[in-house]
N, C-alpha and C positions, 0 to 999 in steps of 0.2 A: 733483388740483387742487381748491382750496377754494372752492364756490360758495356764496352765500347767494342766497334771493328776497326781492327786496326791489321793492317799488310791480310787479307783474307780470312783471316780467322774474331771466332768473337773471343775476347779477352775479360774475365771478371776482374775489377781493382775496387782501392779501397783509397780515398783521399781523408786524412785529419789535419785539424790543424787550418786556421783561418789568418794566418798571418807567416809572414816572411818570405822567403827564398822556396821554389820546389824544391823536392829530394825526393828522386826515386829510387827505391831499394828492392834490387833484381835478387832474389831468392836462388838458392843452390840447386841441386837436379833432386829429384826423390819428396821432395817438400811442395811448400804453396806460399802463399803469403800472412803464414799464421804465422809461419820460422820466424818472425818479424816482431811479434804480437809485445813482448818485452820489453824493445826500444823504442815502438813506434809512440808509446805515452810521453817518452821523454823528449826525444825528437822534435813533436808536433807540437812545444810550446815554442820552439825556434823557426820550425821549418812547415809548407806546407809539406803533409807526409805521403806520399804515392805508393801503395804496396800491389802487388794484382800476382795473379796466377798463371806462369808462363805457359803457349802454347801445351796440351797433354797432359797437364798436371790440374788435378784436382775438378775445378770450376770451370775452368777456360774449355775451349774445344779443341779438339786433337783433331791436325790433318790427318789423310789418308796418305799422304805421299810421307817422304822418307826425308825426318826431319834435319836442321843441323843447329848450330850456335851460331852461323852468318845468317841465318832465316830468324830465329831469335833476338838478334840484334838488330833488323828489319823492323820486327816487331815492337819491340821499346823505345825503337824510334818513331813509329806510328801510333803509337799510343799516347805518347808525350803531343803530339802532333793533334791528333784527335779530338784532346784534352784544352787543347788551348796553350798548350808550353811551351815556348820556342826555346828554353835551355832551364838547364835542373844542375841539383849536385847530384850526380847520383853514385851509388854505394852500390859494391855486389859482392857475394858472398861466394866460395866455391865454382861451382859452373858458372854462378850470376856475373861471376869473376871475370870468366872468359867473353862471357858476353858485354860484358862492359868494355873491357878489352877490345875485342873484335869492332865497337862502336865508335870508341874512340878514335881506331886507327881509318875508319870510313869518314863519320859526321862529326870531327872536334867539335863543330860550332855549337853542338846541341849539351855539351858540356859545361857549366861554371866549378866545377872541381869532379876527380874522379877518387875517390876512394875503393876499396879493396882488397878482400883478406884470399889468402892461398887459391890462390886460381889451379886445378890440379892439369898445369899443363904437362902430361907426360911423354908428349912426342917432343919437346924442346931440344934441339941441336945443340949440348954442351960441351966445350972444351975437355975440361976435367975428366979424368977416365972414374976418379972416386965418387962426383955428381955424375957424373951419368947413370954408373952402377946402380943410386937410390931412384934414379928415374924409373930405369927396368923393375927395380925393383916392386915401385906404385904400381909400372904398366901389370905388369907380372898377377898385384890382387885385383885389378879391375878384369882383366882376362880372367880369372878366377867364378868372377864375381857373373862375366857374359856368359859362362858357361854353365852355370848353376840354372839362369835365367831362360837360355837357351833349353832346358829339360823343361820348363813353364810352373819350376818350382818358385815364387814369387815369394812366397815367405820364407823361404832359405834364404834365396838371394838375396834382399833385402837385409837378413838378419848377417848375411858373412859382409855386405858393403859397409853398416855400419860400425861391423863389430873390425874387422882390417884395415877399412880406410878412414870413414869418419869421425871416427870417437873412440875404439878402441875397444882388448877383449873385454865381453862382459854390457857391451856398454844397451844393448840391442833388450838384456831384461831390464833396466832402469829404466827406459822410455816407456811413456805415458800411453796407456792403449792406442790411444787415438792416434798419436803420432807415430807408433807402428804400424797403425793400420794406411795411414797416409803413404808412410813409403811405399809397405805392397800397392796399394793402388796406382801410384807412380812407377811402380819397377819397369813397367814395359818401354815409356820412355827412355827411360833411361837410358833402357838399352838399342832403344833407337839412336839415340845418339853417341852412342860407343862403335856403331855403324859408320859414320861419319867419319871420312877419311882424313879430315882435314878439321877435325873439332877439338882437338886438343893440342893445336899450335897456335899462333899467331903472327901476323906479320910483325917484325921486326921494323925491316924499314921505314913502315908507316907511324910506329909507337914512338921512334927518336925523333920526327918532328906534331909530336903530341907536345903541347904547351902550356896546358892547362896543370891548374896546382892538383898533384897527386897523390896520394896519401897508400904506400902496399907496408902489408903488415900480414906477418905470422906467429903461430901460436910456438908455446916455448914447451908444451905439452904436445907436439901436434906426431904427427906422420913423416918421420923423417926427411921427407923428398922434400916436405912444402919448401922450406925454408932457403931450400939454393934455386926455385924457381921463383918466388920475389926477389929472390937477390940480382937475380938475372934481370930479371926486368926493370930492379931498378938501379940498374948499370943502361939501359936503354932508353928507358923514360926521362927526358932532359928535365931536372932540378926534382926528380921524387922526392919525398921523404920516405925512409924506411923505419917500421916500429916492428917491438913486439910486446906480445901479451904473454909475459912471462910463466902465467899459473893459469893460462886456458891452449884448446886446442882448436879445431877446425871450425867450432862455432862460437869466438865470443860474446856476440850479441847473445846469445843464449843462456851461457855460463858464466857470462859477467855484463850483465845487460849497461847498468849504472856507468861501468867504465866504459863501455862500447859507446854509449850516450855522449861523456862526455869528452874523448876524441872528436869521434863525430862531430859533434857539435862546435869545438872549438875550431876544427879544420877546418869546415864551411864557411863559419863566419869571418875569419880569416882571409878565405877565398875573398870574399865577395866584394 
């Protein structure tokens, strides 16, 4: 199995794909880099395709100290580095969201496009008292969700995050053993980083002189909150583009891999 070290920890990844542009695709919290396993066949006839398993999750090694999403963004920076890549498109999905986020607003240069679907930033300072409301709202099941976790119930907790925040009720028996099993073995992360005082915001200031071509997109099935935290962002992010995926929710690379592919794909090359 292929490790690299990258910012102190060892990191498993996966490269396909022998020709084109890199593209790293930063995975959501609770997951690994299987989440991936759908679009990476389509991907990797474009792009070379970089998948790996963030600090805690799954493959990789878990520090002992007390993780965050700027120490994750460290990391996919030092990985890319590692590797040989001085800049990539890369893509991030939920959490992977915010760490793509958090990276862009430090290293732009390590950027040739950002792409990214519903970042669940719920501490975001909004105007609107009606988007706010939905904010508390998310904050509201993910406190739900640290509380369950906090008893060392891990297969509850697991089963009430997918089922209130990610995908919706019900949705926790249709997943595939395995990939239930994945989350409990991830919950504890998780909730490490629900610890993180400062992991579910982002700098603003730093994001409006982000210059790189940007691609935020949410699901038209999703979580009600997502859709005014892309909006936000890309009121902030100079020239985004804003999409949605009409008939998916928090994972379209998942639920509609074919179409995830082929945004992706044309956005990229676009960029380039």
């Amino acid at each position: 199995m292929p490790f690299a070290s990258a910012n102190g920890v060892n990191l498993y990844y996966e490269l396909n794909g022998e020709r084109g542009d890199p593209m790293m695709l930063i995975h959501g919290s609770w997951g690994d880099h299987a989440n991936w396993q759908a679009v990476v066949p389509g991907l990797s006839k474009s792009f070379r395709v970089l998948t790996y398993d963030r600090r805690g999750h799954s493959h990789s090694e878990k520090a002992r100290t007390q993780g965050s999403f700027d120490e994750d963004a460290q990391d996919a920076s030092a990985l890319l580095s590692s590797l040989g890549i001085t800049s990539a498109h890369i893509v991030g999905n939920s959490g992977g969201s915010i760490i793509a986020l958090k990276l862009a607003g430090k290293q732009p240069s390590v950027f040739q496009s950002l792409a990214i679907h519903e970042p669940p930033l719920l501490d975001l300072p909004l105007d609107d008292p009606s988007v706010a409301a939905k904010l508390r709202e998310g904050k509201s099941r993910a406190e739900a969700v640290v509380k369950v976790l906090e008893t060392g119930d891990r297969p509850r907790g697991a089963r009430q995050f997918v089922d209130t925040i990610a995908f919706g009720p019900g949705a926790w028996d249709k997943l595939p053993p395995q990939l239930r099993q994945t989350f409990v073995n991830n919950a504890d992360t998780w909730l490490d980083e629900m610890r993180d005082s400062q992991g579910l915001v982002v700098d603003f200031e730093s994001l409006s002189k982000f210059h790189k071509p940007t691609l935020l997109s949410y699901g038209g099935k999703s979580a009600p909150f997502f859709r005014p935290i892309v909006e936000k962002l890309a009121g902030v992010i100079p020239g985004s583009r804003l999409e949605t995926y009409p008939d998916d929710g928090h994972t379209p690379h998942i639920s509609n891999p074919d179409e995830f592919v082929r945004r992706v794909t044309a956005f990229a090359k676009s960029s380039s």
